[in-house]
C-alpha positions as protocol buffer text, in pm:
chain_id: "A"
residue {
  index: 1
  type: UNK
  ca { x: 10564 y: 6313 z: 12518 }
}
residue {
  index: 2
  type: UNK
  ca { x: 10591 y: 6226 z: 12149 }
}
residue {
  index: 3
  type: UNK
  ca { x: 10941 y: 6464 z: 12132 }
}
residue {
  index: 4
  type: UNK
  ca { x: 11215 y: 6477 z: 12382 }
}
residue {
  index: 5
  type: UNK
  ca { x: 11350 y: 6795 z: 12382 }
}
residue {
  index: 6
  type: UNK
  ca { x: 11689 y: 6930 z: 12464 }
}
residue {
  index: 7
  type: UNK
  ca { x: 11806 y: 7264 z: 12603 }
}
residue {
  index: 8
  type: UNK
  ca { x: 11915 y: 7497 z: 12386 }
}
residue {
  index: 9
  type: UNK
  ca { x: 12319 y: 7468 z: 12518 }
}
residue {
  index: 10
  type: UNK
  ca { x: 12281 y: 7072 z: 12371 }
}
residue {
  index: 11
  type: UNK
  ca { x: 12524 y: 7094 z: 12103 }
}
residue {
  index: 12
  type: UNK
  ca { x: 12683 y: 6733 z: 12216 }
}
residue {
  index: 13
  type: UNK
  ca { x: 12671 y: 6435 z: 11994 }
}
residue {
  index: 14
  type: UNK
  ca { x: 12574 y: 6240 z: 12286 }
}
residue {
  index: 15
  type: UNK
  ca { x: 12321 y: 6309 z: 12583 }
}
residue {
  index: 16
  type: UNK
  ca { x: 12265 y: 6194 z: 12894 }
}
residue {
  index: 17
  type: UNK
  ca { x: 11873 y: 6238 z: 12996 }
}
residue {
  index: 18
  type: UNK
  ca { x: 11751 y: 6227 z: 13425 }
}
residue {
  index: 19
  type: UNK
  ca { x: 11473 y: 6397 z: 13520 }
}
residue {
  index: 20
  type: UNK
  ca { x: 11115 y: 6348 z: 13404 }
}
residue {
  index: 21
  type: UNK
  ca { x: 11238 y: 6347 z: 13075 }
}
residue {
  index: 22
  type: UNK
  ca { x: 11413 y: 5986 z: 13157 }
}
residue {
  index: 23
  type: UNK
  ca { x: 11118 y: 5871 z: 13359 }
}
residue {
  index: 24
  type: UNK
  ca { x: 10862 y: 5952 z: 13046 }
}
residue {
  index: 25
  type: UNK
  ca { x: 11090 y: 5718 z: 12822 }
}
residue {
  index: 26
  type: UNK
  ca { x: 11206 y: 5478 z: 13074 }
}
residue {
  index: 27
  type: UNK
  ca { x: 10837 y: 5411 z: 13227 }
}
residue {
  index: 28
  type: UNK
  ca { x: 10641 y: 5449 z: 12901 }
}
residue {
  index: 29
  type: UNK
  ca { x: 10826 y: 5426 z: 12601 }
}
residue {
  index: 30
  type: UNK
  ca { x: 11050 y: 5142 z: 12802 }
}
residue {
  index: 31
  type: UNK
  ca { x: 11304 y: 5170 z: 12479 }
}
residue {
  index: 32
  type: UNK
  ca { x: 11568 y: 4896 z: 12441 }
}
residue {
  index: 33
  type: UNK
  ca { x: 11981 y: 4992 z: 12367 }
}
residue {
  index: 34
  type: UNK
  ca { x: 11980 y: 5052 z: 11943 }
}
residue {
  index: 35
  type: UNK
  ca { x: 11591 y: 5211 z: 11928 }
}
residue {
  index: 36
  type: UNK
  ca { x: 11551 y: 5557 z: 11813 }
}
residue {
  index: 37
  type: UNK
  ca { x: 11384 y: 5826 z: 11973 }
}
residue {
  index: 38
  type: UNK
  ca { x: 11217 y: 6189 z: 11808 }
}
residue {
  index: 39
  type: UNK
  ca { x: 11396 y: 6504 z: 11965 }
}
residue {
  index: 40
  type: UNK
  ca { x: 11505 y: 6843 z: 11900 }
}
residue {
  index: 41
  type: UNK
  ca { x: 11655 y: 7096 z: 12073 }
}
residue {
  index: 42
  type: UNK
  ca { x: 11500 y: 7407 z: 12205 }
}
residue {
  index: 43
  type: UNK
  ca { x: 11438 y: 7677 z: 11995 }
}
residue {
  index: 44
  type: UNK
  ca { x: 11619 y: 7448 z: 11712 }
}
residue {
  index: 45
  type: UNK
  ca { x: 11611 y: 7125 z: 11496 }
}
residue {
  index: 46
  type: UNK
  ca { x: 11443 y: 6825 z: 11532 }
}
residue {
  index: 47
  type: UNK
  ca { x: 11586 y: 6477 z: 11420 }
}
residue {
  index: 48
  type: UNK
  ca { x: 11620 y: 6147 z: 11592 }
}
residue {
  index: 49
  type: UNK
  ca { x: 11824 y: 5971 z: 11870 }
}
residue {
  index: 50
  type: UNK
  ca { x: 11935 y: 5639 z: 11941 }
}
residue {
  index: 51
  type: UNK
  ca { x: 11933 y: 5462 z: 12258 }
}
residue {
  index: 52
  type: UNK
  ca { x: 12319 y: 5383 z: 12339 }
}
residue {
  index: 53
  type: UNK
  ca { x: 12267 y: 5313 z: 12707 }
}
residue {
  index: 54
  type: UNK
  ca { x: 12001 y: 5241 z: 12973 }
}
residue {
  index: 55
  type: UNK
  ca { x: 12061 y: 5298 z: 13370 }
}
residue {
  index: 56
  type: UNK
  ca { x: 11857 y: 5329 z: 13646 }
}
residue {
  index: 57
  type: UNK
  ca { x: 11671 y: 5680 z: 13648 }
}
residue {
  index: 58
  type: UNK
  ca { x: 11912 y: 5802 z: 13346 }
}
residue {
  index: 59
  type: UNK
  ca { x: 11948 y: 5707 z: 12970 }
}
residue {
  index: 60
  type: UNK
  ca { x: 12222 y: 5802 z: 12722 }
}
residue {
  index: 61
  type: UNK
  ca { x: 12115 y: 5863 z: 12332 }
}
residue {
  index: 62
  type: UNK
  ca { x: 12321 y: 5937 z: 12035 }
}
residue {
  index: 63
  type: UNK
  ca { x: 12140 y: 6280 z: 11844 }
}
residue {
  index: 64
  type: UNK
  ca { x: 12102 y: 6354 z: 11503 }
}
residue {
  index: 65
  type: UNK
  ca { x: 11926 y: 6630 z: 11416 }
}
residue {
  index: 66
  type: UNK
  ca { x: 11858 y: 6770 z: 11049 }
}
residue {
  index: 67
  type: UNK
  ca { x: 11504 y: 6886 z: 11014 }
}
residue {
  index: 68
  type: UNK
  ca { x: 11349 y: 7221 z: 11057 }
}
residue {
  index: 69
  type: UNK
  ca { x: 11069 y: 7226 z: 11338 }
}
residue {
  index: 70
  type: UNK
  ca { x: 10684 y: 7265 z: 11224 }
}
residue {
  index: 71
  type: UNK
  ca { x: 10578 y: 7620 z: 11062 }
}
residue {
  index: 72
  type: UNK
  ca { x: 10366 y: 7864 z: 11347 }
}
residue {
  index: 73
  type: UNK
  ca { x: 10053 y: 7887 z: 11298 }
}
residue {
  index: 74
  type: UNK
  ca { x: 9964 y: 8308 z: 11141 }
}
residue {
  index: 75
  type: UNK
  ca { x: 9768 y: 8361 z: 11477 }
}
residue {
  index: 76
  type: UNK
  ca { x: 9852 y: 8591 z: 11759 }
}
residue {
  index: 77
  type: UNK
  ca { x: 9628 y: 8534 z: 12052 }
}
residue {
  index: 78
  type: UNK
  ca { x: 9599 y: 8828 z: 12343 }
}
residue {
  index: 79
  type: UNK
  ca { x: 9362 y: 8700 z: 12629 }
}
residue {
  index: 80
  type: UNK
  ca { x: 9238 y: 8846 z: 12950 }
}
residue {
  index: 81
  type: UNK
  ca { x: 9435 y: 8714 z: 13262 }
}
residue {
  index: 82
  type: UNK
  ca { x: 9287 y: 8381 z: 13368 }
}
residue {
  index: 83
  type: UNK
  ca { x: 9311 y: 8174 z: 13701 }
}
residue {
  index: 84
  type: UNK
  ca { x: 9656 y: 7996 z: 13735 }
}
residue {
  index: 85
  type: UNK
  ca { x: 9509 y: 7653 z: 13669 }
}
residue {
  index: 86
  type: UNK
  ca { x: 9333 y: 7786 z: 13347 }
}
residue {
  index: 87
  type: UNK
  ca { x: 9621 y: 7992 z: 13246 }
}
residue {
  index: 88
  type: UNK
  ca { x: 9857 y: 7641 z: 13232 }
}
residue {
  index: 89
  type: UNK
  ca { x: 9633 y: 7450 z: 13028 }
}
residue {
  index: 90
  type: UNK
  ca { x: 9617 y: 7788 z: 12785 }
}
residue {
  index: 91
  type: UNK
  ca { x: 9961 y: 7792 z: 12756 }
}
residue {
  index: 92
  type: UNK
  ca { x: 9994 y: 7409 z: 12699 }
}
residue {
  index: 93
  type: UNK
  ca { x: 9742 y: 7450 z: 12449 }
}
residue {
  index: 94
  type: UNK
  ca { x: 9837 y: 7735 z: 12253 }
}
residue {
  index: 95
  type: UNK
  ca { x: 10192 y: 7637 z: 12213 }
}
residue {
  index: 96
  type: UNK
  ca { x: 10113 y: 7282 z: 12110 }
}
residue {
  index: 97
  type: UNK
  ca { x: 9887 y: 7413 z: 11856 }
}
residue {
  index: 98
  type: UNK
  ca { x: 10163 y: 7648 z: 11696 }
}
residue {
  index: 99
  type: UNK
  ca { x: 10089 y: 7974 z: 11825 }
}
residue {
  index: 100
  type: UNK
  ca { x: 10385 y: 8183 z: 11779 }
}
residue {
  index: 101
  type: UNK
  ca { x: 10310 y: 8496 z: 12025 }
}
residue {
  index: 102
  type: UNK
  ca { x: 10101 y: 8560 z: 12322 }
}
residue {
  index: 103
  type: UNK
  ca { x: 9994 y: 8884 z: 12540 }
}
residue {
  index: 104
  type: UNK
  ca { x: 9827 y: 8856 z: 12863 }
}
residue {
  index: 105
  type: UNK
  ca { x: 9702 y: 9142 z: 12977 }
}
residue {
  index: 106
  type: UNK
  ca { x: 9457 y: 9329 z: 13260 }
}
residue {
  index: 107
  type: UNK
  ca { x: 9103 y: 9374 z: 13224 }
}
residue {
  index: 108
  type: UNK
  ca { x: 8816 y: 9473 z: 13484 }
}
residue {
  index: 109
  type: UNK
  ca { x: 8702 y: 9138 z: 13528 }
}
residue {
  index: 110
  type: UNK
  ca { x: 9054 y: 8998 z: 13594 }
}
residue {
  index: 111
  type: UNK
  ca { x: 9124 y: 8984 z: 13982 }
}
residue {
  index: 112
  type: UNK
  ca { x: 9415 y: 9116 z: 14073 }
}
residue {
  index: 113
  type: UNK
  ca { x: 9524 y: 8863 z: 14279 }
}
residue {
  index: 114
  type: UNK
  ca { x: 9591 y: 8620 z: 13907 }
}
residue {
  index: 115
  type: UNK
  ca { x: 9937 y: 8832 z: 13855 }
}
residue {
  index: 116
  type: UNK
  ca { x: 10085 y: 8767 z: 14179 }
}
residue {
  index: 117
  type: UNK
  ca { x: 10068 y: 8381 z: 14023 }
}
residue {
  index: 118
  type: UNK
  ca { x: 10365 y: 8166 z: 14043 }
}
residue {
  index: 119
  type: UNK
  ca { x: 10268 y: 8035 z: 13672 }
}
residue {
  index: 120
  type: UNK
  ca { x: 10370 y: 8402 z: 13529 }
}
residue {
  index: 121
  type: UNK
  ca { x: 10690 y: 8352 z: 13685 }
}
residue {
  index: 122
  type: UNK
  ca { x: 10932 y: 8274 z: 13344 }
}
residue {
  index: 123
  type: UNK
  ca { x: 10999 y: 7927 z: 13461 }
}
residue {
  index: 124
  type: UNK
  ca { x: 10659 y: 7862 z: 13520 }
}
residue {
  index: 125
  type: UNK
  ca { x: 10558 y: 7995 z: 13203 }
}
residue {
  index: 126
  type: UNK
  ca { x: 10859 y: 7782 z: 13009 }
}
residue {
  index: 127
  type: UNK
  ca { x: 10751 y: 7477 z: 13165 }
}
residue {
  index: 128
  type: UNK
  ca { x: 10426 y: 7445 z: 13053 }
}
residue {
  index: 129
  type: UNK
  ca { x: 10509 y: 7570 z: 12716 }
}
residue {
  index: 130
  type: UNK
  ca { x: 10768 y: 7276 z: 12696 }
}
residue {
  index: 131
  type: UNK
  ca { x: 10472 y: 7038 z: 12742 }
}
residue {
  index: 132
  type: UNK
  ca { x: 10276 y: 7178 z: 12459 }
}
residue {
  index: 133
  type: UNK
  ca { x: 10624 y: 7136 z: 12238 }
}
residue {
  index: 134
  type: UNK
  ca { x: 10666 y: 6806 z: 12348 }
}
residue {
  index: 135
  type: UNK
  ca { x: 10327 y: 6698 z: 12255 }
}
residue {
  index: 136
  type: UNK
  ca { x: 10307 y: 6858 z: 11908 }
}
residue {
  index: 137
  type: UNK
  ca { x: 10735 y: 6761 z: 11807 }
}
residue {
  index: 138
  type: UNK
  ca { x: 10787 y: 7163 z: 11809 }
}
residue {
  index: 139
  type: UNK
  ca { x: 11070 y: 7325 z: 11939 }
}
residue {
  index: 140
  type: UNK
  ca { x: 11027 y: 7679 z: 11932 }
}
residue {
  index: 141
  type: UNK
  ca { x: 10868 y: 7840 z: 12242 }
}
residue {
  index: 142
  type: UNK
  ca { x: 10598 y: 8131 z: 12179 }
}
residue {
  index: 143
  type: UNK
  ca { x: 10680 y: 8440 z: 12297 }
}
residue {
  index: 144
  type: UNK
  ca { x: 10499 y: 8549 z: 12602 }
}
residue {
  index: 145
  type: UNK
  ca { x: 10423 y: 8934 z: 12705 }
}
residue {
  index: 146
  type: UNK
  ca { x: 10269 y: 9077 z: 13036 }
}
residue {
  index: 147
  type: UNK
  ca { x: 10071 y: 9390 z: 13057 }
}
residue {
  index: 148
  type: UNK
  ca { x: 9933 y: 9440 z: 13366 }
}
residue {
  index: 149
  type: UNK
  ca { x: 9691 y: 9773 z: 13243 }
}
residue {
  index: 150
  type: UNK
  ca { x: 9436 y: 9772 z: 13001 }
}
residue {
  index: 151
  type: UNK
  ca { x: 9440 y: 10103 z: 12777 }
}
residue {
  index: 152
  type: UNK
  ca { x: 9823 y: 10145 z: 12783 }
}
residue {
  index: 153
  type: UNK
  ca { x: 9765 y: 9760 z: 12603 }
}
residue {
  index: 154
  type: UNK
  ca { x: 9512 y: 9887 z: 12380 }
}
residue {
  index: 155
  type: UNK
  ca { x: 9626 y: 10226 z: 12316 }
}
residue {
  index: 156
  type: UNK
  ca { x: 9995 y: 10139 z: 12257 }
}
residue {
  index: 157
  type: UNK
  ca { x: 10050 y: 9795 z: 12213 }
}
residue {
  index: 158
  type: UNK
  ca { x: 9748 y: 9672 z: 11979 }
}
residue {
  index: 159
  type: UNK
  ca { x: 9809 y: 9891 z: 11707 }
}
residue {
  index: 160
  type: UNK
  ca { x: 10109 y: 9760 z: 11611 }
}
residue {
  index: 161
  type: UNK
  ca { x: 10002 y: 9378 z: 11654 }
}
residue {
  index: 162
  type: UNK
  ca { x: 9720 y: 9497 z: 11396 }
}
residue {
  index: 163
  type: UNK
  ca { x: 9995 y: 9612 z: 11163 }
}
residue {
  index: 164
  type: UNK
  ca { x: 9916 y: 9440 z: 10848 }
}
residue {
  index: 165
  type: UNK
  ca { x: 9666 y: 9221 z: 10992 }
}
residue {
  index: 166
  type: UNK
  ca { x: 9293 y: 9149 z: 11139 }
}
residue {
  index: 167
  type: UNK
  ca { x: 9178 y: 9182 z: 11481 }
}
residue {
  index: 168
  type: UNK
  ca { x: 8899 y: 8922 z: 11620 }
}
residue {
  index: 169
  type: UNK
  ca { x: 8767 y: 8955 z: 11913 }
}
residue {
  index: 170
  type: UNK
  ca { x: 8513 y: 8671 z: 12132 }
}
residue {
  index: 171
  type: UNK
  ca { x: 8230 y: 8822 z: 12200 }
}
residue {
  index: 172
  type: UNK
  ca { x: 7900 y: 8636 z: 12266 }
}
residue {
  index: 173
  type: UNK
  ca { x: 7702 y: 8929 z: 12070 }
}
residue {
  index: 174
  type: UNK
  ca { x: 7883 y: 8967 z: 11801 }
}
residue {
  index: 175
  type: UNK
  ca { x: 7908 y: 8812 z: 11388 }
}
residue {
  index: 176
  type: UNK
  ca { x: 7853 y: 8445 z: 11383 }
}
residue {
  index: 177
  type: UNK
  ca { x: 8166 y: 8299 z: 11310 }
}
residue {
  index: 178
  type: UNK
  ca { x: 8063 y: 8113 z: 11029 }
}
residue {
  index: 179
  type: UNK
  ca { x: 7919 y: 8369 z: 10856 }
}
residue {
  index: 180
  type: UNK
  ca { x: 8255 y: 8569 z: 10837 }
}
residue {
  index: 181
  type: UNK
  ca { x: 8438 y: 8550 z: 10492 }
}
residue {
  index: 182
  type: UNK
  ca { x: 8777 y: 8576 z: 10450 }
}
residue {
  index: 183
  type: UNK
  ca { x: 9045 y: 8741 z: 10179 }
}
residue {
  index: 184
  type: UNK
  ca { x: 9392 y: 8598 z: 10115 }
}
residue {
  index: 185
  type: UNK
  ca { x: 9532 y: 8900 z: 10258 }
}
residue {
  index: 186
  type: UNK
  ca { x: 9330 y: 8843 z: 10588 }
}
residue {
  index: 187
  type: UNK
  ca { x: 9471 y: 8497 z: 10628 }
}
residue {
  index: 188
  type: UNK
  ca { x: 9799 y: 8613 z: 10633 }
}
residue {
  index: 189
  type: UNK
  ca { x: 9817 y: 8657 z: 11011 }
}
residue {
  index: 190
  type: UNK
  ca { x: 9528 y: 8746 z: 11261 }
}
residue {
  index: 191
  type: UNK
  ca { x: 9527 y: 8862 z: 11617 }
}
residue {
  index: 192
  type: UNK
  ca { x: 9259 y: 8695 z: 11868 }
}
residue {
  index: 193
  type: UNK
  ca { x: 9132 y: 8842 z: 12165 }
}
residue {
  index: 194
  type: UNK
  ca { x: 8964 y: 8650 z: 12441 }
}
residue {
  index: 195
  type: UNK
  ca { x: 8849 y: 8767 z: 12740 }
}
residue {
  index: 196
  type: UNK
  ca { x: 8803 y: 8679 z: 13098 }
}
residue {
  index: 197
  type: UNK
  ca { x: 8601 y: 8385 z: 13205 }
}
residue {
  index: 198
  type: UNK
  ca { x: 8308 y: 8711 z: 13299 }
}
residue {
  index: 199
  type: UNK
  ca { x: 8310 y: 8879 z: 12950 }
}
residue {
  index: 200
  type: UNK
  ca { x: 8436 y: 9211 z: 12815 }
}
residue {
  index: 201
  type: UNK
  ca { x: 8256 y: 9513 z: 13015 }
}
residue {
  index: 202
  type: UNK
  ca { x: 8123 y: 9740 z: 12711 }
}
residue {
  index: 203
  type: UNK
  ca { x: 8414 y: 9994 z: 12781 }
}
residue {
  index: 204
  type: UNK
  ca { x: 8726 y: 9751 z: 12671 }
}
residue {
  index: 205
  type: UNK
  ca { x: 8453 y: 9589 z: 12395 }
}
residue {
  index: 206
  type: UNK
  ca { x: 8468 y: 9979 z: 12254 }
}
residue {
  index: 207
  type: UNK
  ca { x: 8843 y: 9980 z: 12285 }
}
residue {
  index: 208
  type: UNK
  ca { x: 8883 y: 9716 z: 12077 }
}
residue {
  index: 209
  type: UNK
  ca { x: 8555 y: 9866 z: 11815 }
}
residue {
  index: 210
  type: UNK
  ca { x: 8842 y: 10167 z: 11807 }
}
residue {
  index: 211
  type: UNK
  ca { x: 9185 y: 9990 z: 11764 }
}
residue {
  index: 212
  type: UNK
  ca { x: 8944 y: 9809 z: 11393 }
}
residue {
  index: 213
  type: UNK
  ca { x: 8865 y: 9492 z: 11535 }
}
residue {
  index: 214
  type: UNK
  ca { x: 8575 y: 9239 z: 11437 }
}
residue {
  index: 215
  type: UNK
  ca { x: 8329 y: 9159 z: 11735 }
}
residue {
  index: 216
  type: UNK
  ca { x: 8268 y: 8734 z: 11629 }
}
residue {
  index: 217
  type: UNK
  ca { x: 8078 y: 8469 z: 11812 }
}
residue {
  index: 218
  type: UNK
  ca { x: 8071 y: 8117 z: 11807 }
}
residue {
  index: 219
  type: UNK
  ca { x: 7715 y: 8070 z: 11909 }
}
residue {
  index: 220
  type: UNK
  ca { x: 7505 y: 8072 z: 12231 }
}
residue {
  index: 221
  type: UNK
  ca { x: 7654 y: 7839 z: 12402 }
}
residue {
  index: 222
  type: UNK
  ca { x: 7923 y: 7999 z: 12688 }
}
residue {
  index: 223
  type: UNK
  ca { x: 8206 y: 7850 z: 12655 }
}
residue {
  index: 224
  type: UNK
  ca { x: 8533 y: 7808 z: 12853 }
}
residue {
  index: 225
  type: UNK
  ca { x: 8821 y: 8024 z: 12736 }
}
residue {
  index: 226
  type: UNK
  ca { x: 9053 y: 7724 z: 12669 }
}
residue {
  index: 227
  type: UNK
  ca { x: 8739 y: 7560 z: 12466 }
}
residue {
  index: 228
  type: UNK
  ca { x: 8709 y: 7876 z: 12322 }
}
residue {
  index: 229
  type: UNK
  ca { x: 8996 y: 7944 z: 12196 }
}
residue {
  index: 230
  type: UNK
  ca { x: 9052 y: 7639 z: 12058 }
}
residue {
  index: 231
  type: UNK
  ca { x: 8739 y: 7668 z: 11880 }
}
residue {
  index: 232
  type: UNK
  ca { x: 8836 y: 7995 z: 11733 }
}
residue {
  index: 233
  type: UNK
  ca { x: 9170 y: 7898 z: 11627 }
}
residue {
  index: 234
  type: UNK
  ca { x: 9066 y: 7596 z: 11452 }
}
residue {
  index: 235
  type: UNK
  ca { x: 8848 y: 7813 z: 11219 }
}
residue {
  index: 236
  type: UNK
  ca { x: 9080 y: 8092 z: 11151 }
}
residue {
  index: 237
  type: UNK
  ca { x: 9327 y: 7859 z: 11035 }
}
């Protein structure tokens, strides 16, 4: 935890932390009465806090919070439906590394068993996102949307996230990625499409061929869609 962050409704001066919150700094950090602390509250500033009080399982801090959280990163990233334990490292991930929006949606390859997920439930969603803030001192959550049917995505839904911008899609036989070359204008903002952990079937590859998007590969090697995406982020940005 490298930020402690707030709810949104923490307009107080003063806090009192419990929770795991209080546990991370009292077990870890193990701050002493007059040391500051790096928080922000959600969706808001960031700033610093210092220690007034210590009790057992709770600690009191003093807030002051000025600056504006870190800039999102100009990639939207749509991926296939993974199992739960994927899916909470991807959202960790993702929103630690800036990502300001992200679409889950259905493909063929996607059992249907994934949405019934407690993860996909908001609070399960929110709390993993939180972790990802925490670790990168960010505040603002990514926006998260479900679609639970392929073409209505496609058809409806990816046109408009391609307003203005590229579409990339993972797909072991397509460009290299580092052969791919870049104008300003494309770096503005990007959309990134990953699949399921089995591929694309050729139908929703020629979906995405229709909505304008770029087929790109990062090599041979199959990779895990967190590792993947990670990859692919790191060299569109």
């Amino acid at each position: 935890m490298n930020l402690v962050l707030l709810e949104e409704d923490s307009s107080a001066s003063t806090v009192r932390l419990t929770g795991r919150q209080a546990r991370h700094i009292l077990e870890i950090l193990k701050p002493c009465v007059g040391d500051t602390l790096r928080v922000g509250v959600l969706n808001g500033k960031v700033g610093t806090a210092r220690v007034l009080e210590v009790d057992p399982g709770a600690i009191h801090l003093s807030i002051d919070l000025s600056d504006d959280p870190p800039a999102k990163i100009p990639v939207t990233v749509a991926c296939a439906l993974m199992r739960p334990l994927v899916l909470k490292r991807v959202l960790l991930t993702l929103s630690s590394l800036g990502v300001p929006e992200i679409h889950l949606f259905h493909s063929r390859r996607v059992e249907k068993s994934f949405w019934q997920s407690a993860v996909l439930r908001e609070e399960g969603i929110r709390s993993e996102m939180i972790l990802g803030l925490e670790q990168a001192r960010d505040t603002v959550l990514p926006r998260v949307f479900l679609h639970k049917r392929f073409k209505p995505f496609t058809e409806d839904v990816l046109p408009g996230l391609l307003e203005g911008c590229q579409g990339i899609v993972a797909d072991p036989g397509g460009e290299r990625m580092h052969g791919i070359r870049h104008t300003p204008q494309e770096r503005d903002s990007c959309v990134l499409i990953v699949g399921p952990e089995g591929g694309f079937i050729p139908y929703e590859l020629e979906a995405f061929d229709r909505a304008g998007c770029r087929r790109v590969s990062l090599g041979e090697r199959i990779l895990r869609v967190e590792t993947a995406l990670v990859s692919l982020i790191a060299k569109l940005i």
